[in-house]
N, C-alpha and C positions, 0 to 999 in steps of 0.2 A: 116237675111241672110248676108252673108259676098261677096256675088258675085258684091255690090254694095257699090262704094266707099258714106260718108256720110259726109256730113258736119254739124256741132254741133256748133254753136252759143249764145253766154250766155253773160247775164251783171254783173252778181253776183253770187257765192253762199252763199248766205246771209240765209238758211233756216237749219229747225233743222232735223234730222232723220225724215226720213216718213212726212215729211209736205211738199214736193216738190208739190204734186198738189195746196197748199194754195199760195205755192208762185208764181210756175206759172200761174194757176190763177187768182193773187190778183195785186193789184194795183203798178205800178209803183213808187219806192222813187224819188223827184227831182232831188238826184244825179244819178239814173241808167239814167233817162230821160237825165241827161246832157253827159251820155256816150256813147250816141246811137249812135249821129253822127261820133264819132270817129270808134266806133266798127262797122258801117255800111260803112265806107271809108275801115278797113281794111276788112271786107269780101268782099270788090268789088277788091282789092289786090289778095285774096287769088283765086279765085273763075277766076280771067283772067290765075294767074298762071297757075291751075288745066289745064283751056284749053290750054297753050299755053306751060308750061313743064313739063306736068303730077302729078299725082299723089305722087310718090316718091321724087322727085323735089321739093314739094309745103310743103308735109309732115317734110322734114329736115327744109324749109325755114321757117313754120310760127308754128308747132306746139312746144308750151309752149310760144310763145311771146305773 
C-alpha cells in the first residue's frame, strides 16, 4: 500500500537477478559489517528528520546520498 510512508535500508547490492533471497539471507562480507555503523548513524539522521520535518523534507535531504 502506498498510504504508509516506508523506509528501505541496504548495505549493498552486491546480488545477481533473482538471488536476492540468498543474499539477504546469507552471511554478511566483513566490509558490509564495517559499514553498518555508518549506515546505522545515518538512519538515526534520517528517521529524527522524518519526525521533526516530515516526509517531503527528509525525502529531497537524504534520498540518493
Amino acid at each position: 500500500t502506498t498510504k504508509y510512508n516506508r523506509f528501505r535500508f541496504g548495505i549493498s547490492d552486491a546480488f545477481s537477478k533473482g538471488r536476492q533471497v540468498d543474499y539477504v539471507l546469507g552471511e554478511w562480507t566483513s566490509e558490509e559489517d564495517l559499514k553498518l555503523k555508518e549506515r546505522l548513524e545515518k538512519s538515526t539522521e534520517i528517521i529524527k528528520s522524518f519526525a521533526l520535518a516530515g516526509v517531503n523534507n527528509t525525502m529531497n535531504s537524504f534520498n540518493g546520498k
